[in-house]
C-alpha atoms as an extended CHARMM CRD file, in Angstrom:
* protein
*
       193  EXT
         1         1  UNK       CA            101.0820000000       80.8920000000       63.5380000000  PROA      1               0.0000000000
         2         2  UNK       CA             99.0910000000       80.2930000000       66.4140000000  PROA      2               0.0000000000
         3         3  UNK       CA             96.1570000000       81.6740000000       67.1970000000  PROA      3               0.0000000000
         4         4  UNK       CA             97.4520000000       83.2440000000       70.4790000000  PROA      4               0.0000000000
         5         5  UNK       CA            100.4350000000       84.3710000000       68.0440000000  PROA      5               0.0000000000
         6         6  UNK       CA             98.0400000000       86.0680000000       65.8860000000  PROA      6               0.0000000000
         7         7  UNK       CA             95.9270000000       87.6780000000       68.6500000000  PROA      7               0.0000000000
         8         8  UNK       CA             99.2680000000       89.4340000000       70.1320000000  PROA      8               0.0000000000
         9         9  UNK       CA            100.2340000000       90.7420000000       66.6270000000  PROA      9               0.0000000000
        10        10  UNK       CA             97.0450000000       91.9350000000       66.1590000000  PROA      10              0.0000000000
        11        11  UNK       CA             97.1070000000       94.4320000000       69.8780000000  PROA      11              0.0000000000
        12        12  UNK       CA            100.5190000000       95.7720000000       68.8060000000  PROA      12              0.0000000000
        13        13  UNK       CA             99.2290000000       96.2610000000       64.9240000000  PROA      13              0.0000000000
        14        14  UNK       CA             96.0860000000       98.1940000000       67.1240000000  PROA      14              0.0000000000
        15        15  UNK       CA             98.3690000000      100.3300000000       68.8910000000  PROA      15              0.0000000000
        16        16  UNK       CA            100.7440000000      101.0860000000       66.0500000000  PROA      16              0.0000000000
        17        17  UNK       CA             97.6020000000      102.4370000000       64.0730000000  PROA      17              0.0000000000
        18        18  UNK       CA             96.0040000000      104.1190000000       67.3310000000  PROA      18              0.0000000000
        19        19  UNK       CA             96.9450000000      107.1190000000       68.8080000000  PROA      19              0.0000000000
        20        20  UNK       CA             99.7190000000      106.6330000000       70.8890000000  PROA      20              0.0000000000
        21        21  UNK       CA            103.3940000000      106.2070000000       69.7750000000  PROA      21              0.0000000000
        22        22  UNK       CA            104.2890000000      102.7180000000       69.6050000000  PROA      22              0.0000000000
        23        23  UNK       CA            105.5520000000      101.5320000000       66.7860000000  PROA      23              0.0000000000
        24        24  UNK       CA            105.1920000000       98.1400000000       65.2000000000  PROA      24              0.0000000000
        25        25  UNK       CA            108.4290000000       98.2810000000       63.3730000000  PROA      25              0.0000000000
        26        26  UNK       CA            110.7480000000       99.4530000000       65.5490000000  PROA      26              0.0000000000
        27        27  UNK       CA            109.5800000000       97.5130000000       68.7810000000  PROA      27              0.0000000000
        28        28  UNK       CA            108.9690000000       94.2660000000       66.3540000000  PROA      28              0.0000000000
        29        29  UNK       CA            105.5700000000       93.5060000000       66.8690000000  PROA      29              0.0000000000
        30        30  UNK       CA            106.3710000000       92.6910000000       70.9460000000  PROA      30              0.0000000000
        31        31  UNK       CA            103.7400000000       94.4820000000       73.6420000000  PROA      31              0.0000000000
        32        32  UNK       CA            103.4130000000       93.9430000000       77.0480000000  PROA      32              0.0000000000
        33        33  UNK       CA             99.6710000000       92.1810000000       76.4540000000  PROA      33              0.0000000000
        34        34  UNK       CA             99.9100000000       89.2650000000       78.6240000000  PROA      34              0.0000000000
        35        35  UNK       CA             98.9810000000       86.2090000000       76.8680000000  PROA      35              0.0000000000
        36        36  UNK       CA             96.0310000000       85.5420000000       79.5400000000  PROA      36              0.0000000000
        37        37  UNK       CA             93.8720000000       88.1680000000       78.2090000000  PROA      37              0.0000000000
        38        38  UNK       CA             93.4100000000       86.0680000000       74.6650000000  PROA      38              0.0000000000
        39        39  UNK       CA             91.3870000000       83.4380000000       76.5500000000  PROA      39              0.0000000000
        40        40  UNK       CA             89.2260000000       86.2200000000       78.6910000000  PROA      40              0.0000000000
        41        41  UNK       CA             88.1470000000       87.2290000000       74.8820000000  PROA      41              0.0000000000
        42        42  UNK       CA             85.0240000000       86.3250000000       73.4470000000  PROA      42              0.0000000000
        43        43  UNK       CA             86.2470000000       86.8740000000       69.7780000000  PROA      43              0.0000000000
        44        44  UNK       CA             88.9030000000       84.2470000000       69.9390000000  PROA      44              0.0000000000
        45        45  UNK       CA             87.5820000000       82.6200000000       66.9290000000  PROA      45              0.0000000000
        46        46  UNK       CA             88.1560000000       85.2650000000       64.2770000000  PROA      46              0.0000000000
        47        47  UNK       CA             92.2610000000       84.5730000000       65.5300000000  PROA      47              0.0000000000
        48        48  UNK       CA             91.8710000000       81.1000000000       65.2700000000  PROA      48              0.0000000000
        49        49  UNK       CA             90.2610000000       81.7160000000       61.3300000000  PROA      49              0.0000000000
        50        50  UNK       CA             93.0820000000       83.8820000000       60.9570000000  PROA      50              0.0000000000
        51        51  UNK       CA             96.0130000000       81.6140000000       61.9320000000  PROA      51              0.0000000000
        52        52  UNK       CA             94.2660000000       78.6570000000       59.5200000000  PROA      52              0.0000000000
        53        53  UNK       CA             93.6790000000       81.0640000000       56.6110000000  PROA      53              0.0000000000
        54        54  UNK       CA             97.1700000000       82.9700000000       56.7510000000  PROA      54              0.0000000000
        55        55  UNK       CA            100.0290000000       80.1760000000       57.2380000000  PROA      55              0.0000000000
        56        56  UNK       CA            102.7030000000       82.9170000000       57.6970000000  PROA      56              0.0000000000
        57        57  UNK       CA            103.4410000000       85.9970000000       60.1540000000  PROA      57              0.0000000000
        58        58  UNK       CA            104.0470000000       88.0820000000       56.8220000000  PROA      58              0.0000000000
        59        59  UNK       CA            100.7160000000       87.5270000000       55.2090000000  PROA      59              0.0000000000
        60        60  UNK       CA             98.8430000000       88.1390000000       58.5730000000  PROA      60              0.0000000000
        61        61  UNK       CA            100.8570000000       91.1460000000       58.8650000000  PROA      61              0.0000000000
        62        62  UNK       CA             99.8260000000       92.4200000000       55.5990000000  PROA      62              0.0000000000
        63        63  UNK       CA             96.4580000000       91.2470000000       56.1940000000  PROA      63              0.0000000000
        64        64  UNK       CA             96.4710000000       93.2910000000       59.4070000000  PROA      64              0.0000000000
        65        65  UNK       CA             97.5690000000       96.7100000000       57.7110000000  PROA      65              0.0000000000
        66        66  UNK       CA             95.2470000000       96.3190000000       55.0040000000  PROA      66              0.0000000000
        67        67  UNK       CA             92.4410000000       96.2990000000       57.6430000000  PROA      67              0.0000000000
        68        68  UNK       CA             93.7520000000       98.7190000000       59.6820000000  PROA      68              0.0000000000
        69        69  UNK       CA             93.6330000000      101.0630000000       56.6140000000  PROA      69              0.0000000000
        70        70  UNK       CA             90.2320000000      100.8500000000       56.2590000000  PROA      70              0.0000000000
        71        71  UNK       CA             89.3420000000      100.5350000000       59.6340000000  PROA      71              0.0000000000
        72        72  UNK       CA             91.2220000000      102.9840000000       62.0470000000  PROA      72              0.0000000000
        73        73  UNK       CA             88.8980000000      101.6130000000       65.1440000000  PROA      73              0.0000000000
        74        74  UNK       CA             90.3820000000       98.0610000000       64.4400000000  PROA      74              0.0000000000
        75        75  UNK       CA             87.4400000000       95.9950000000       65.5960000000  PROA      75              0.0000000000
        76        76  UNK       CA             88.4960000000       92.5610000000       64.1670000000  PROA      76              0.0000000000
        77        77  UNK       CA             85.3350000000       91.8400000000       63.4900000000  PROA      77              0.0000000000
        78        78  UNK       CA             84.8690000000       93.8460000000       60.6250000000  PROA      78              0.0000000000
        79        79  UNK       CA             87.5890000000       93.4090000000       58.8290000000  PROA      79              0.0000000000
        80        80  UNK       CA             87.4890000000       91.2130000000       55.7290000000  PROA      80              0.0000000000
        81        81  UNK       CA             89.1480000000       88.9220000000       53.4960000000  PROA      81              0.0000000000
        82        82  UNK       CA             88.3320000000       91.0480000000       50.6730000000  PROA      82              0.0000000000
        83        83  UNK       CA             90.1630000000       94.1600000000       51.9190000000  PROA      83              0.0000000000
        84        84  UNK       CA             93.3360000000       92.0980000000       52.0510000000  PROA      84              0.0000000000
        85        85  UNK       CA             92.5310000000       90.8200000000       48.5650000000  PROA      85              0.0000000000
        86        86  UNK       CA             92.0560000000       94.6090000000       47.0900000000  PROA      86              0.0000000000
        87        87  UNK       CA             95.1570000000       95.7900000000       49.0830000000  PROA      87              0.0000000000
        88        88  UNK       CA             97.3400000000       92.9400000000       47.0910000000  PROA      88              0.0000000000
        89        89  UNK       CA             96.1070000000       93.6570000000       44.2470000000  PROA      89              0.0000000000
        90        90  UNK       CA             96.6050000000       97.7710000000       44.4370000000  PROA      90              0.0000000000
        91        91  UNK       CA            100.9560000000       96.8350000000       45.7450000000  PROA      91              0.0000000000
        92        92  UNK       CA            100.9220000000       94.5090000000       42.9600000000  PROA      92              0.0000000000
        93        93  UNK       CA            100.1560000000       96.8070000000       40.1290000000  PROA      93              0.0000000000
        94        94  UNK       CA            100.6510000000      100.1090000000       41.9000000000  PROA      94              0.0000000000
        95        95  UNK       CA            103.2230000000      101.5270000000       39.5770000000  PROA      95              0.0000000000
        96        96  UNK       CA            100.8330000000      102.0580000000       37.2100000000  PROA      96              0.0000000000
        97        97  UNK       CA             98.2590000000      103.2310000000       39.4180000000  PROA      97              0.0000000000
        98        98  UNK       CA            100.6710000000      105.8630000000       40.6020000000  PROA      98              0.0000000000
        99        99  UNK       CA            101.0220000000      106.7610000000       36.9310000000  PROA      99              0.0000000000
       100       100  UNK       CA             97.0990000000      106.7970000000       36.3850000000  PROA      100             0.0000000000
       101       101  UNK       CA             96.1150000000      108.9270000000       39.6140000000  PROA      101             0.0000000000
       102       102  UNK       CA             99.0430000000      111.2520000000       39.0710000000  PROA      102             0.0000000000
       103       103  UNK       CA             98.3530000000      112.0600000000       35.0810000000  PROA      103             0.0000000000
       104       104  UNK       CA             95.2370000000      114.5830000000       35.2340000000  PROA      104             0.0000000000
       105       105  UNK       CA             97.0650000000      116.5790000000       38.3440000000  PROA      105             0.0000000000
       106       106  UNK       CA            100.2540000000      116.8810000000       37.0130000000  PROA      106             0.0000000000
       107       107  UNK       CA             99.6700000000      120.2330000000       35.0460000000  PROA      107             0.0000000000
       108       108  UNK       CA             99.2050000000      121.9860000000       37.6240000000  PROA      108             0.0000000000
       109       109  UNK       CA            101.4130000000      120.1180000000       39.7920000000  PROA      109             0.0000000000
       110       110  UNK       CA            102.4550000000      122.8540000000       42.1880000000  PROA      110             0.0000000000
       111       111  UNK       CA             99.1200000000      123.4420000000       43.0030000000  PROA      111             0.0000000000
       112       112  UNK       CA             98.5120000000      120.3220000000       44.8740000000  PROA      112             0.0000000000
       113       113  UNK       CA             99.9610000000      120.8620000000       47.5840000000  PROA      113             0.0000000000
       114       114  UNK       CA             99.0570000000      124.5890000000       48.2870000000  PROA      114             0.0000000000
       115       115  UNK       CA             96.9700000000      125.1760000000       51.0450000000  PROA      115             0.0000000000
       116       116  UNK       CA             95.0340000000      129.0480000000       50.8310000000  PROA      116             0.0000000000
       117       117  UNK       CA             93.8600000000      130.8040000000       54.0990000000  PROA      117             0.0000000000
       118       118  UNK       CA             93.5140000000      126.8140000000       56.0330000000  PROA      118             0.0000000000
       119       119  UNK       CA             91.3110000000      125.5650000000       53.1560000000  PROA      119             0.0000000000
       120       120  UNK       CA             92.3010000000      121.4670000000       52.3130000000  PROA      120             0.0000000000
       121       121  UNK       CA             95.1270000000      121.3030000000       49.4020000000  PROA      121             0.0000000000
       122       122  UNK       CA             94.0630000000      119.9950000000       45.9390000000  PROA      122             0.0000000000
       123       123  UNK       CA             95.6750000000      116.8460000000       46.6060000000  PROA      123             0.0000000000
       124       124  UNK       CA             93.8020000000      116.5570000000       50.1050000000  PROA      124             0.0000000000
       125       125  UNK       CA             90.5180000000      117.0240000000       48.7550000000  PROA      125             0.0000000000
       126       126  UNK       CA             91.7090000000      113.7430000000       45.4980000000  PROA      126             0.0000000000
       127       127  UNK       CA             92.5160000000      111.9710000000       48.7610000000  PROA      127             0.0000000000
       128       128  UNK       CA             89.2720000000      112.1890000000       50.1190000000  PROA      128             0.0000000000
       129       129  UNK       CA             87.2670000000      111.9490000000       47.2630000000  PROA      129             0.0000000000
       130       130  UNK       CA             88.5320000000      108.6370000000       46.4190000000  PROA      130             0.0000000000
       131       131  UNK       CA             90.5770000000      110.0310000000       43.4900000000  PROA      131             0.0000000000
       132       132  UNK       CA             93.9270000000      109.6010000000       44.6910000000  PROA      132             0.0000000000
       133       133  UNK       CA             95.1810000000      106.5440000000       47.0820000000  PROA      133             0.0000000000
       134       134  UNK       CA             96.9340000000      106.6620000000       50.3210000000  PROA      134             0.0000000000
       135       135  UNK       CA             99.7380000000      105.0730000000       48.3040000000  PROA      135             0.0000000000
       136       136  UNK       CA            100.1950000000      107.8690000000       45.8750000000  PROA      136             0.0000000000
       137       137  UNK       CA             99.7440000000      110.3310000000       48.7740000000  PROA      137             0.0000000000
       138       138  UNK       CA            102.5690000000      109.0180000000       50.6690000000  PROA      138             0.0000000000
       139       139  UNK       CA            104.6660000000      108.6190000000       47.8450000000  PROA      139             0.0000000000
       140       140  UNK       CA            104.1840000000      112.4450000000       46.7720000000  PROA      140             0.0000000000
       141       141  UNK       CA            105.0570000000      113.1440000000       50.9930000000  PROA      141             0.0000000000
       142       142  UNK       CA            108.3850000000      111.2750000000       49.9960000000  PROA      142             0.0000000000
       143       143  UNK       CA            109.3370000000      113.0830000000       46.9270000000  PROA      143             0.0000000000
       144       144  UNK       CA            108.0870000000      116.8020000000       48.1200000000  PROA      144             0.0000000000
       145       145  UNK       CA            108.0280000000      116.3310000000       51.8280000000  PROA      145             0.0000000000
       146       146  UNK       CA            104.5710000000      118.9710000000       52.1630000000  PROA      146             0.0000000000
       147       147  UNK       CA            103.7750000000      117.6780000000       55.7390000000  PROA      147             0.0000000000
       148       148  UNK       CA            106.2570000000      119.7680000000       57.5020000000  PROA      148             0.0000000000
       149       149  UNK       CA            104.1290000000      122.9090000000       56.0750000000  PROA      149             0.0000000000
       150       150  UNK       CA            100.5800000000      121.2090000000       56.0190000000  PROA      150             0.0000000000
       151       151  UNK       CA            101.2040000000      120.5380000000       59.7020000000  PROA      151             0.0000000000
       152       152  UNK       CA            101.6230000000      123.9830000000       60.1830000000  PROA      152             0.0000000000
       153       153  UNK       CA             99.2360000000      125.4610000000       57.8250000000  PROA      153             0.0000000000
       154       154  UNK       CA             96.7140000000      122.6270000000       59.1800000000  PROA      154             0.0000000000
       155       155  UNK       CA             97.5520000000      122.3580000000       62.8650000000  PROA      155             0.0000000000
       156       156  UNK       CA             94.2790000000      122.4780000000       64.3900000000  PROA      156             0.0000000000
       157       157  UNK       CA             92.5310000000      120.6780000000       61.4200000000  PROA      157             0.0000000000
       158       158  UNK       CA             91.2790000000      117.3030000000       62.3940000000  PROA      158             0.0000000000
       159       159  UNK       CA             90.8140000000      115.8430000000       59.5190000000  PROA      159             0.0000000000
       160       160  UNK       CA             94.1420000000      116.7890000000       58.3900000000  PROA      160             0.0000000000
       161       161  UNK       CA             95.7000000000      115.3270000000       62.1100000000  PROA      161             0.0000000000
       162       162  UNK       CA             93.6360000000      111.9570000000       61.1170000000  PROA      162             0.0000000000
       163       163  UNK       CA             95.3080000000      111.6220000000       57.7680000000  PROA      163             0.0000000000
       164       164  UNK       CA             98.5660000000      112.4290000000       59.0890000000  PROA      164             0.0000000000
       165       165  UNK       CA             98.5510000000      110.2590000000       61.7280000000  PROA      165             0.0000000000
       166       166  UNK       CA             97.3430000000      107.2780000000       58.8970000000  PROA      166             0.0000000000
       167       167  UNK       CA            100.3640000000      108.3980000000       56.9300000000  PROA      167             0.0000000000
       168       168  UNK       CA            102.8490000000      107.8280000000       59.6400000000  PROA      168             0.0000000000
       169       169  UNK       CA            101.5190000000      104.8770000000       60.5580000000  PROA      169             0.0000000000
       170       170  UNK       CA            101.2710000000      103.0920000000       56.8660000000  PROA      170             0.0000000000
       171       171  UNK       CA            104.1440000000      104.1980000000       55.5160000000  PROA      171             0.0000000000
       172       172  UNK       CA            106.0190000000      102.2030000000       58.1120000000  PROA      172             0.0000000000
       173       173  UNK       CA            104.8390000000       98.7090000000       56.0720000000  PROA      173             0.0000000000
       174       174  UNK       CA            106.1300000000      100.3690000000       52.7090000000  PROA      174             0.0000000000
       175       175  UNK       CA            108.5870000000       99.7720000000       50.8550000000  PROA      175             0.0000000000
       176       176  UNK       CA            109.0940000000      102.6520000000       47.9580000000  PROA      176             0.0000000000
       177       177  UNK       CA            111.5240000000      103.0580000000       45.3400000000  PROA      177             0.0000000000
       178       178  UNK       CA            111.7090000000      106.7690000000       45.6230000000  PROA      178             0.0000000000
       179       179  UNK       CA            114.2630000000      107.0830000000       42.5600000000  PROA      179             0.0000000000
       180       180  UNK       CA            111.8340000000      104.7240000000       40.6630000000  PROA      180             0.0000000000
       181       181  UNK       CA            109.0380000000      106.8400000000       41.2550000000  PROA      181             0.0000000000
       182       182  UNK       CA            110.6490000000      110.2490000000       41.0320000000  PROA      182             0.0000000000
       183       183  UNK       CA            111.7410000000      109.7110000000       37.3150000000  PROA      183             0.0000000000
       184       184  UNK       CA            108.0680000000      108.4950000000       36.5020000000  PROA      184             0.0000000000
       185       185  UNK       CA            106.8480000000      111.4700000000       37.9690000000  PROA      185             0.0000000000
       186       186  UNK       CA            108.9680000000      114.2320000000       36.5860000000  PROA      186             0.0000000000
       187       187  UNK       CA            108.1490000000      112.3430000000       33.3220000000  PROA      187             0.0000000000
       188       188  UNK       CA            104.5150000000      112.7500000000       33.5820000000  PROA      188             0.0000000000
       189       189  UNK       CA            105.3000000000      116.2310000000       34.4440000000  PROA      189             0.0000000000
       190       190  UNK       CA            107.2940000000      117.1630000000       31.3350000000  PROA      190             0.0000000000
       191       191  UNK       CA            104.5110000000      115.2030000000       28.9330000000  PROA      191             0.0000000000
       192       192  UNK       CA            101.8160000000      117.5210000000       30.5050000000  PROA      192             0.0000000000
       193       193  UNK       CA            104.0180000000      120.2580000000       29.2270000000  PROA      193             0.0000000000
């Protein structure tokens, strides 16, 4: 890709993961930047790094989201090769992961997602301290669908509103075998019995 190529991807991956409502997905990457502005930009040479590191839109694109993860701002300049490198590695052997996070809270697996007079659900409060991924959060959203009531429970919780809106916009770039991960769960479930 070029490194104009790279620049636009990178303003509609900033507005997918910002705020507003665009969508990367749906609207397939295409924003009405002008190409102009990339040559009014003074940063131009972390795009042109990019486009000789990452040979293909897909890999730029992943590099992109696994940046924007840690990042929400989205100030290229600090994101890093080696958050792409940990991302890969967490999709590649994520099953398992899922499997790992998900054992010690599965006894009490109801609990998780229970939120008491607008105090932050057990599984909130894993997310947060680093015990449980963003992967395994969004899976459990799939399988139990507990946004609808920690929206409402929640509503005027920021941190909550953040995490929500980093939900939405990640799951987007996943692709999850809900059946797949159902039956591993339920499994876990019945061996905590």
């Amino acid at each position: 890709m070029e490194p104009i190529d790279v620049y636009l991807m990178y303003c509609a991956m900033k507005a997918h993961f910002g705020k507003g409502d665009y969508d990367f997905v749906t609207y397939k990457g295409k924003t009405r930047i002008k190409r102009d502005t990339f040559y009014k930009r003074k940063d131009r040479s972390f795009f042109v790094k990019l486009s000789r590191k990452y040979k293909t839109e897909q890999e730029i694109q992943n590099y992109f989201v696994s940046n924007f993860i840690k990042d929400k701002k989205g100030y290229i300049a600090n994101f890093s090769d080696e958050n792409y490198e940990s991302w890969k590695l967490k999709r590649q052997g994520f099953f398992d992961m899922f499997e790992v996070e998900m054992k010690p809270l599965v006894a009490a697996f109801e609990d998780l997602f229970v939120v008491n007079n607008g105090q932050h659900p057990k599984l909130m409060r894993e997310f947060l301290g680093g015990r449980v991924s963003l992967e395994t959060v969004i899976i459990l959203d799939e399988l139990v669908n507990f946004g609808p009531d920690w929206d409402r429970a929640l509503e005027d919780d920021i941190i909550w509103n953040d995490l929500n809106n980093l939900i939405d916009n990640y799951e987007r770039f996943l692709t999850i075998d809900q059946e797949q991960y159902k039956i591993r769960l339920l499994k876990l479930i019945e061996e905590s019995s």
